[in-house]
N, C-alpha and C positions, 0 to 999 in steps of 0.2 A: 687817375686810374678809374675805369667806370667798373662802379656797380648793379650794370644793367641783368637782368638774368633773362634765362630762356627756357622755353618747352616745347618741345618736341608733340604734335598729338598729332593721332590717326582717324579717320572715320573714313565711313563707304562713300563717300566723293567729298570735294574740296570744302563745301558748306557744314557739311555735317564732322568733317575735323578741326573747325575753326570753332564752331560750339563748342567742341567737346573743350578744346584748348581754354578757350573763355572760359568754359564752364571753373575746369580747373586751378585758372589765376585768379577768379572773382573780379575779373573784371569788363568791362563793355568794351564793343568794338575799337571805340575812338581811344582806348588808354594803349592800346597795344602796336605795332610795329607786324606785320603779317609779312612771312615770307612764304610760299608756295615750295615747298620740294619734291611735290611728288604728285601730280593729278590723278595716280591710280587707275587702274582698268577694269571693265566689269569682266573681262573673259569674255570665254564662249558659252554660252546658256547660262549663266553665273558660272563656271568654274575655270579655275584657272587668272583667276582674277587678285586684285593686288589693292589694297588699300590707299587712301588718301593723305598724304602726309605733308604738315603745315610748322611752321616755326614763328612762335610767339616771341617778341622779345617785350618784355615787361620794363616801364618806368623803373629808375634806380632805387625808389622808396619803397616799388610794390614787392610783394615775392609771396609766392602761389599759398593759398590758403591750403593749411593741413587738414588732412583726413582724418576725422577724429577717429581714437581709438575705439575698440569693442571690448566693452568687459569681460574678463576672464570669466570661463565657462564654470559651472561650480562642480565640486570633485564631486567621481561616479559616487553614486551609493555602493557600501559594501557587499561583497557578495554574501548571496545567503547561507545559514549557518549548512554543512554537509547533513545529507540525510541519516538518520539511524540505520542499520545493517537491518535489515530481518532476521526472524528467530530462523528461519531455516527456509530453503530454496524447493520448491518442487524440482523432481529429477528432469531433466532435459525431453522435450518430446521429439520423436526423430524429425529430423528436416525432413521438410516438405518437395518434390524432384524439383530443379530446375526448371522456371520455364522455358520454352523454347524461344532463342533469340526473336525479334521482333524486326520487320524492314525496316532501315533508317527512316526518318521522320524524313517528308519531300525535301527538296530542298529551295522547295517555290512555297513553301506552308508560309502562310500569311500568320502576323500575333490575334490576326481578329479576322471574322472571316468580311469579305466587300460585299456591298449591295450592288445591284444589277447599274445603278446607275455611278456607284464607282466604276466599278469595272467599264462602263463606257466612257467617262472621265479618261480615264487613265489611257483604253484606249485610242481616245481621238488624241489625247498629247504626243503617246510614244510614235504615233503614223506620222506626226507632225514634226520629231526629234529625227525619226529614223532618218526620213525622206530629205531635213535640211541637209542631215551629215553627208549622206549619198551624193547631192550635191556639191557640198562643198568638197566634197573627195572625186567630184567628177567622172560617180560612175553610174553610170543609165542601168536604171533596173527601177522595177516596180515594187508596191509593197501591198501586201493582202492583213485582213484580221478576222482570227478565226476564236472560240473559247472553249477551252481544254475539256473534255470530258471532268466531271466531277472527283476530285483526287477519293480513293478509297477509303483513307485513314481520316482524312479533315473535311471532304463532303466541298470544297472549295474548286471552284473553278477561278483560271487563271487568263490571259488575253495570252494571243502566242501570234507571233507577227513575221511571217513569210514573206522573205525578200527575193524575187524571181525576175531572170535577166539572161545575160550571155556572158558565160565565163566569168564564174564570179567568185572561182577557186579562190582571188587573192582574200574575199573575205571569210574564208572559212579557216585555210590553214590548216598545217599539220597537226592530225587528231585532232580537230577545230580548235584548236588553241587560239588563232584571232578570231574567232566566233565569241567564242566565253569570255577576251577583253572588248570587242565591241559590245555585246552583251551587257558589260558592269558598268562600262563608262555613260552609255543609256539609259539606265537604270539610276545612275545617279543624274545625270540630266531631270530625267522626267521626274525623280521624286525631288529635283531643287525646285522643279516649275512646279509641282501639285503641294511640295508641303506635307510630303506621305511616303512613305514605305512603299516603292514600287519592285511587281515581285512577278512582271510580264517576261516569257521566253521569247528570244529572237533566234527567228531560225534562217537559214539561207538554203535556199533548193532542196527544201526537209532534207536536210542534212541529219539533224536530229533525231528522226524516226525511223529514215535509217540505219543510221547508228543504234538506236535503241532495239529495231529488226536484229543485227549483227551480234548484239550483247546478247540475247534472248537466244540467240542459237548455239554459241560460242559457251551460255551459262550450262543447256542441256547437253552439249555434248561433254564438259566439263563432269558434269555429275552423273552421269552416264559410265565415268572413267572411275569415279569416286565410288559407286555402287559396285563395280566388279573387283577391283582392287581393296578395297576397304580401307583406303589411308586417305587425309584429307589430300585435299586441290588448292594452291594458293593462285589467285589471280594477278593481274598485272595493277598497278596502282593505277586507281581512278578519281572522276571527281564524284563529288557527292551525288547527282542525277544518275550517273552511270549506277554507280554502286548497288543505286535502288533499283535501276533496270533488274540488274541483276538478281539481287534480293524476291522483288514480285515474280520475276520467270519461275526462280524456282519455289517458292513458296507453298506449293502445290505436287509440288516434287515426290515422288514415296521414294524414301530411304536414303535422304538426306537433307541437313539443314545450313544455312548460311550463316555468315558473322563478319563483322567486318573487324579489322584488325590493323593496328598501326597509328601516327599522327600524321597532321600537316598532308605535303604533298605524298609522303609516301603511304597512305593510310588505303590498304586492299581489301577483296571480298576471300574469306576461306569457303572452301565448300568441304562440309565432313558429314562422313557416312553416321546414321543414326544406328544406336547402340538397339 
């Protein structure tokens, strides 16, 4: 009966999961028996891609060097002793009003804001992601790159990249719905290629400003309904750029104020009359 043993390792191509394997048995190339199961694929831009998987078989004496242990972590310190009560409480001062709701934060807000020469960084990759995928999807259209007015709230301009052709409805889709998944799957493209947080809008046939035109009207006429009526207005659920359309239209609004309300997909703008 043999007592030969095995390991399974994986790494990002054939090389790099045969080290690892090695690494694992402590042992050098010529002790080991190499079987190849899997050469792994890098995907499309990196993603979608599948690792490298190798099969060691180990001499019947060797058998994989253990990972040593990590000493037990040492118990919390105790909590601290409870504070004493106070001799007596000053009386409650009245609350201070409510502020008024605030427009959702963008939903293109960067954690930090880019330098002029990110922002063309990022730009020349996402022209470059857009344009392959268009290709590989076999559909003839151009792509322009433009940079977003300075957002209100974060002072952050964004890259915003118009794709213009003939009949290119199929990438927009219902309520752009395949807009905002080409949109994400780019996005992660280009932040695998730069190593960064990419947080550019892709538009097709300003579709988007459009649309952001149609919120903007749709929000005043809304509150226009809310002002004479005096009951709120609940809107149809949106994504989060919309939401804010909505939010800045009316934010200037006399005699009413917005709020968004709900989770997830179903999460909407209320519009209510101000007290």
């Amino acid at each position: 009966m043999s007592n030969q043993r095995t390991i399974e390792a994986k790494g990002s191509d054939v090389e790099a999961a045969i080290a690892n394997g090695l690494a694992e048995a402590g042992l050098s190339r010529d002790k080991v028996t190499i079987d190849i199961l899997d050469e792994g694929s890098r995907g499309l831009f990196g993603l979608g891609g599948r690792p490298a998987v190798v099969r060691l078989t180990l001499p019947a004496a060797a058998t994989p060097t253990p990972t040593p242990m990590r000493p037990p972590a040492p118990p919390p310190p105790p909590p601290p002793a409870p504070a004493k009560p106070m001799a007596a409480a000053a009386p409650p001062r009245p609350a201070a009003p409510a502020p008024r709701p605030q427009p959702e934060a963008n939903v293109e807000e960067q954690s930090e804001r880019l330098s002029d020469e990110e922002l063309a960084n990022e730009g020349e990759a996402v022209l470059d992601v857009v344009q392959t995928l268009l290709n590989y999807l076999t559909i003839p259209a151009e792509t322009s790159l433009t940079l977003s007015e300075p957002d209100d709230l974060t002072g952050q301009q964004i890259n915003i990249i118009n794709i213009t052709g003939d009949d290119l409805a199929v990438l927009i889709g219902p309520r752009g719905e395949t807009l905002d998944a080409l949109q994400y799957i780019t996005r992660l493209m280009v932040s695998n290629r730069l190593q960064s947080k990419a947080m550019f809008t892709l538009d097709v046939e300003s579709y988007r400003q459009r649309r952001k035109e149609a919120l903007a009207r749709l929000a005043e006429r809304m509150a226009r309904k809310v002002t004479k009526q005096g009951r709120p207005v609940t809107l149809e659920p949106m994504p989060p750029h919309e939401r804010r359309a909505v939010h800045i239209a009316l934010r200037n609004f006399r005699g009413v104020y917005t709020q968004s309300t709900g989770t997830g997909d179903r999460r909407r703008v209320r519009i209510f009359p101000e007290r």
